[in-house]
C-alpha positions, 0 to 999 in steps of 0.5 A: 325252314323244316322239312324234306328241303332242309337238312337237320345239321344244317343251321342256316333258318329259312333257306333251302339245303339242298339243290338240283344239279342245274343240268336237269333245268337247262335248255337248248338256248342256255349257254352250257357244253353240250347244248342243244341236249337237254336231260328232262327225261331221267331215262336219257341220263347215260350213266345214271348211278354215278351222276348227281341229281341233287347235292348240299348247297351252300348258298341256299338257293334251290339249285347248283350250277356246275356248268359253269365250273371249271376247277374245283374251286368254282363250286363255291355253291355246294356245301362240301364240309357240312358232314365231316368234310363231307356232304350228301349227293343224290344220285339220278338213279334215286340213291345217295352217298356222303362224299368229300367233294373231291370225289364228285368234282376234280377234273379233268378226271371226276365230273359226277355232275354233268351227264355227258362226261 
């Protein structure tokens, strides 16, 4: 695979690099926290220059599912280290940041994932 969805480091052939934070696809019958709120308008997301839109995966799918993490060792499904223990996050706001994981996800004190924390 080439193109916009697929990262030039990244050596996996044929499958997504990156994914959306599952927040966005979510609706009121899924079973996350926060529900019924759902965030289809970018417009409603609270704190939008410090809350992933899309980030690296690892699995190649074309989504990341933080509502179901609860340490940082369920985040099996973000490719953290691809860039020197680092990996690119797109922000709500439209900019992006290479970040170690740590800095995104290590609750209960950094959530940059879900739009109600």
């Amino acid at each position: 695979m080439t193109g916009v969805y697929h990262c030039p480091s990244d050596r996996r052939v044929a499958e997504w690099s990156y994914g959306l934070n599952v927040f966005y696809e979510l609706g009121p019958d899924d079973d996350y926290a926060g529900k019924p709120r759902t965030w289809r308008r970018w417009s409603q997301i609270p704190q939008p220059t410090v809350t992933i839109l899309f980030a690296e995966n690892a699995g190649g799918a074309d989504h990341i599912m933080p509502n179901f993490w609860i340490t940082a060792d369920d985040a099996s499904d973000v490719n953290s280290k691809r860039h020197r223990n680092r990996a690119n996050y797109t922000f709500v706001d439209g900019h992006s940041e290479p970040l170690p994981f740590e800095q995104t996800y290590a609750p209960p004190k950094v959530d940059l994932w879900n739009p109600l924390r």
